[in-house]
C-alpha positions, 0 to 999 in steps of 0.5 A, a space after each residue: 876432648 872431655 874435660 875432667 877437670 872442674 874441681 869446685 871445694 863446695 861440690 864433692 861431685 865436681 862440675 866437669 863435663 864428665 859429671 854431667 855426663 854422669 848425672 845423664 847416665 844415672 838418669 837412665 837408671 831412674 827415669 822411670 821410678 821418677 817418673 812414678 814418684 812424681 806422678 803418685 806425689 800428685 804432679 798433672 797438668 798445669 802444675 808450675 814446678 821448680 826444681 833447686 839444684 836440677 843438675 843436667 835437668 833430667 828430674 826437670 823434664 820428665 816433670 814437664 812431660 808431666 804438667 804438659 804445655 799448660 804447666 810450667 817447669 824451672 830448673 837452677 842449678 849452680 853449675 853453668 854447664 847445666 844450661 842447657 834445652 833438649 838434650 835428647 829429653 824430647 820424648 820424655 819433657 814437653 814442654 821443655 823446662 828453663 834451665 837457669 844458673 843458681 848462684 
């Protein structure tokens, strides 16, 4: 069963199973521009990225695939839910990023 409810007064969005879900399917829509703007914004191999407020950590792995295994990636995200390794991002980010809780 997918939980919809998740209401938190300091995220409009949300923090429901459903928004992540959300988040995941947008990612789809976009992997690829990111993947262009991070590599033109001069992310390569070896770089140590941080990404603040990663969300399902999609921007996080697609910067992963970028600075290789040599490199380093971070996502913090607020929302526990977004803890998480792999998800199906295999292709795009390896490494994988950590995925760490925010306060």
């Amino acid at each position: 069963m997918q939980e919809t409810s998740g209401y938190d007064p300091n995220y409009v969005m949300g923090r429901s199973t459903a928004e992540t879900d959300r988040l995941k399917r947008q990612s789809q829509l976009y992997d690829v521009s990111t993947w262009q703007l991070l590599k033109e914004a001069g992310l390569s191999r070896g770089m140590k990225v941080l990404d603040v407020g990663s969300g399902a950590g999609n921007v996080s792995f697609i910067a992963a695939g970028l600075v290789g295994e040599s490199g380093a990636v971070v996502g913090v995200d607020s929302n526990p839910r977004h803890r998480r390794g792999g998800g199906g991002h295999g292709a795009l980010a390896r490494p994988e990023p950590g995925l760490v809780p925010g306060r």
